[in-house]
C-alpha positions in Angstrom: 105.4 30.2 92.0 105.7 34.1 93.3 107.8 34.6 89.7 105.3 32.8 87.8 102.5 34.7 88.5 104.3 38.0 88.7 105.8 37.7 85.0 102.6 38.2 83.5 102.0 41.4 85.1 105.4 43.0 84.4 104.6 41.7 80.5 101.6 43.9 80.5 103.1 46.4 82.2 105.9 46.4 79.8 103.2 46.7 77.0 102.0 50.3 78.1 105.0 51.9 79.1 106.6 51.1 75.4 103.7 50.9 73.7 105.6 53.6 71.2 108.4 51.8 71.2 107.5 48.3 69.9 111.8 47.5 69.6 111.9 47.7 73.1 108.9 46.2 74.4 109.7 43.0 72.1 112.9 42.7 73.5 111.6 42.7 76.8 108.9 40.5 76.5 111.5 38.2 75.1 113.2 38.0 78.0 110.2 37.4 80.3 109.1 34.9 77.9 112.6 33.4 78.2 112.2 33.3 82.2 108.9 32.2 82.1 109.3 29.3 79.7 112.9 27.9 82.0 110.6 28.6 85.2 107.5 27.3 84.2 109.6 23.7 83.5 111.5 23.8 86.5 108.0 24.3 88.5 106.1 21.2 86.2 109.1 19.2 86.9 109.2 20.2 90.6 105.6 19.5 91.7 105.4 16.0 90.0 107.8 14.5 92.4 105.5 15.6 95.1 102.8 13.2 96.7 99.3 14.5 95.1 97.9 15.3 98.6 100.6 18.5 99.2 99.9 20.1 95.6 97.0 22.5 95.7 94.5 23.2 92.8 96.1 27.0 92.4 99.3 25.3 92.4 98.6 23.7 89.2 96.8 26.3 87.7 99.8 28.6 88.5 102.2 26.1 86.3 99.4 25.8 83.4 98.9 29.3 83.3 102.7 30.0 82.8 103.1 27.1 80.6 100.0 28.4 78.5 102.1 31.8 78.3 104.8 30.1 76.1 102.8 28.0 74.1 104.1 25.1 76.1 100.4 23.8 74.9 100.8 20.2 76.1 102.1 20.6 79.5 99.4 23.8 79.8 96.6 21.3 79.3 98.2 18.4 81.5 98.1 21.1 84.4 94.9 22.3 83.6 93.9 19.2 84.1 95.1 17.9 87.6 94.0 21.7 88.7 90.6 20.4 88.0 91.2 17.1 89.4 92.4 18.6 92.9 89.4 21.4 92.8 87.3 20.9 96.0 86.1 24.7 96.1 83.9 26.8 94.2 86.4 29.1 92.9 88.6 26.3 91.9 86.7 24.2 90.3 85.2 26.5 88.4 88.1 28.5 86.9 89.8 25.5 86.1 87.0 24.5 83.5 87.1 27.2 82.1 90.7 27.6 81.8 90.6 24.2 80.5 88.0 24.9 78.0 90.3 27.6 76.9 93.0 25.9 76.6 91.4 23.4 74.3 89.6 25.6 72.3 93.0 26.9 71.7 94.5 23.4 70.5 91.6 22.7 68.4 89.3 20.3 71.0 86.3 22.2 70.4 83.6 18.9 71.4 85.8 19.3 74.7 86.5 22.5 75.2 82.1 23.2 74.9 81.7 20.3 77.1 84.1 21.8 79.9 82.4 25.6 79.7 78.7 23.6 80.1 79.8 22.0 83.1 81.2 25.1 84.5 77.9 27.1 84.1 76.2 24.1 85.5 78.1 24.2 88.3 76.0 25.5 90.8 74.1 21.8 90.7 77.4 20.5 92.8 77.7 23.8 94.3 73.7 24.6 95.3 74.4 27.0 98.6 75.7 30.3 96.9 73.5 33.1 96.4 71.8 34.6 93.4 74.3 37.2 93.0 77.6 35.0 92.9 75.7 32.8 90.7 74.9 35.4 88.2 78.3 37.1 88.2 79.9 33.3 87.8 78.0 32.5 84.9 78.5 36.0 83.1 82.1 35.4 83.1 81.5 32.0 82.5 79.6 33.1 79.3 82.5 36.1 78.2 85.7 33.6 78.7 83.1 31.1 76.2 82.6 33.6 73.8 86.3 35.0 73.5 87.3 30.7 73.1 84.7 31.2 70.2 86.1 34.2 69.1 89.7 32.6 68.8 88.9 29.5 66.9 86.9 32.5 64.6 83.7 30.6 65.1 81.6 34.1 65.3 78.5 33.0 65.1 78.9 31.1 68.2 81.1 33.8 69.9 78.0 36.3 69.4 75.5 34.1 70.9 77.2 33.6 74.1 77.7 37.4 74.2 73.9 38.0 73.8 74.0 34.6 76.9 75.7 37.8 79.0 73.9 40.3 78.3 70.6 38.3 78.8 72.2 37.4 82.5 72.9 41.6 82.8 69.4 42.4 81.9 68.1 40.0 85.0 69.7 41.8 87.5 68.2 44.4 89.6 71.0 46.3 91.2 71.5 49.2 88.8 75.0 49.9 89.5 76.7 46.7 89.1 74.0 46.4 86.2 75.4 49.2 84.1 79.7 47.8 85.3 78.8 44.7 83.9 76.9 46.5 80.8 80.1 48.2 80.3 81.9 44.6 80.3 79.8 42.9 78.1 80.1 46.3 75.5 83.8 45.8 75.9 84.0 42.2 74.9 81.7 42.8 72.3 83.5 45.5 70.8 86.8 43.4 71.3 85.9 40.3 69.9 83.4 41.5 67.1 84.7 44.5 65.7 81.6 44.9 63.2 79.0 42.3 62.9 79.8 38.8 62.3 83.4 39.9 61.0 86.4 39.3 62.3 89.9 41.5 62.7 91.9 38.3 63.1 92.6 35.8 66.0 92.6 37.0 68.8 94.5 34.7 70.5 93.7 32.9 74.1 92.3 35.2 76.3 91.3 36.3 79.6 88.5 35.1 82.1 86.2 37.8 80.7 87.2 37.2 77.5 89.6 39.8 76.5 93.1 39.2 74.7 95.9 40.1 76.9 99.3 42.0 75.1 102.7 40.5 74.9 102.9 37.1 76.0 100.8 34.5 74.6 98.1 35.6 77.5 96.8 33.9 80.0 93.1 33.0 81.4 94.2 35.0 84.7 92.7 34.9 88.2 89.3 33.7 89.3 85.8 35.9 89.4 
C-alpha cells in the first residue's frame, strides 16, 4: 500500500524535473505506470481474500486510486465503491463520493456520478456536529472536484456553474486570509478548467479533489480535504 500511494508522487515529481525532456519523463512514467498497474492487481487481488471487517475504507480507496491511475476503470470503480461502503467517518465518506463521482463521470455515468457529488455536499445531514468552517471548506472542494468531473466530460456550461457554487461559498466567509487562499483556488481552477469563456482547450482528463488535472499518469482524485 506504502508503494501505491508513493508512485503517484514520484510521477509528478518526474514531470517537473524533465519537464524539458519529454523522452525521458515518458520513459519513466512508463515504468511507474508498469509498477503501478502489476501492484495495484496484486493489492485488488490481495484484499478480497480478506474478511470485510479487517479492510479499511483508505484501504480501498488506496487500490481505486492506483487502479484509476492506469485506466484499470472497472476495478477503479469496484474499489470506489466498497471504500464508500466501509466509510464510517467524515473524511471517508465523503472523499469516497467524490472520488466515485469522478470516477463515473470519467466512464460516462453522468445520472450517477451527479447523484454521488449531491450526496456528498449533503453530507453534513448524516454528519450535523462539525462546524461552520469544515463545512464550508468541505463543500468548496466538494464543488471544484464537481466542476473539473464537468470539465472532463466537456460539459462547460455545467463546469462553470459549479465554479461560480465556489466562489459563492468564498464570498460567505469572513476570515480574510483563508478568504483570499481559497480566492486564489477557485481563480486557479477557473483558469484551468476554462481557459476562456465557455471554451474548452481539450479534456482535461480525471482530476484532483480540487479539481485540477494531475501530469503523467492518468491522475488521481488524491487525499482528502
Amino acid at each position: 500500500m506504502q508503494r501505491l500511494a508513493a508512485i503517484p508522487k514520484e510521477n509528478i515529481e518526474a514531470y517537473y524535473k524533465y519537464k524539458d525532456n519529454p523522452s525521458s519523463f515518458n520513459i519513466l512514467s512508463g515504468y511507474l505506470n508498469q509498477e503501478n498497474l502489476i501492484l495495484s492487481k496484486q493489492a485488488s487481488d490481495a484484499i478480497k481474500r480478506l474478511p470485510k471487517d479487517q479492510v479499511s475504507s483508505t484501504d480501498y480507496m488506496a487500490i481505486a486510486l492506483a487502479s484509476q491511475n492506469s485506466r484499470n476503470y472497472d476495478a477503479a470503480l469496484m474499489n470506489f465503491k466498497n471504500a464508500l461502503d466501509a466509510a464510517t467517518v467524515l473524511d471517508d465518506e465523503v472523499v469516497a463520493l467524490r472520488s466515485l463521482g469522478a470516477q463515473q463521470m470519467v466512464t460516462g455515468r453522468t445520472g450517477e456520478a451527479r447523484a454521488n457529488f449531491q450526496k456528498a455536499l449533503d453530507i453534513f445531514a448524516k454528519y450535523p456536529g462539525y462546524d461552520d468552517p469544515i463545512k464550508i471548506n468541505t463543500n468548496l472542494h466538494t464543488e471544484l472536484v464537481w466542476a473539473g468531473s464537468e470539465a472532463s466530460a466537456k460539459n462547460l456550461d455545467l463546469a462553470a456553474q459549479h465554479l461560480t457554487n465556489a466562489e459563492q461559498i468564498v464570498a460567505g466567509l469572513p476570515n480574510v486570509q483563508a478568504k483570499d487562499f481559497l480566492r486564489r483556488e477557485v481563480d486557479q481552477a477557473r483558469t484551468t478548467l476554462l481557459p476562456t469563456p465557455q471554451v474548452a482547450t481539450g479534456n482535461p482528463g480525471p482530476t484532483s479533489p480540487t479539481g485540477m488535472p494531475i501530469p503523467g499518469i492518468a491522475g488521481a482524485p488524491g487525499l482528502p480535504r
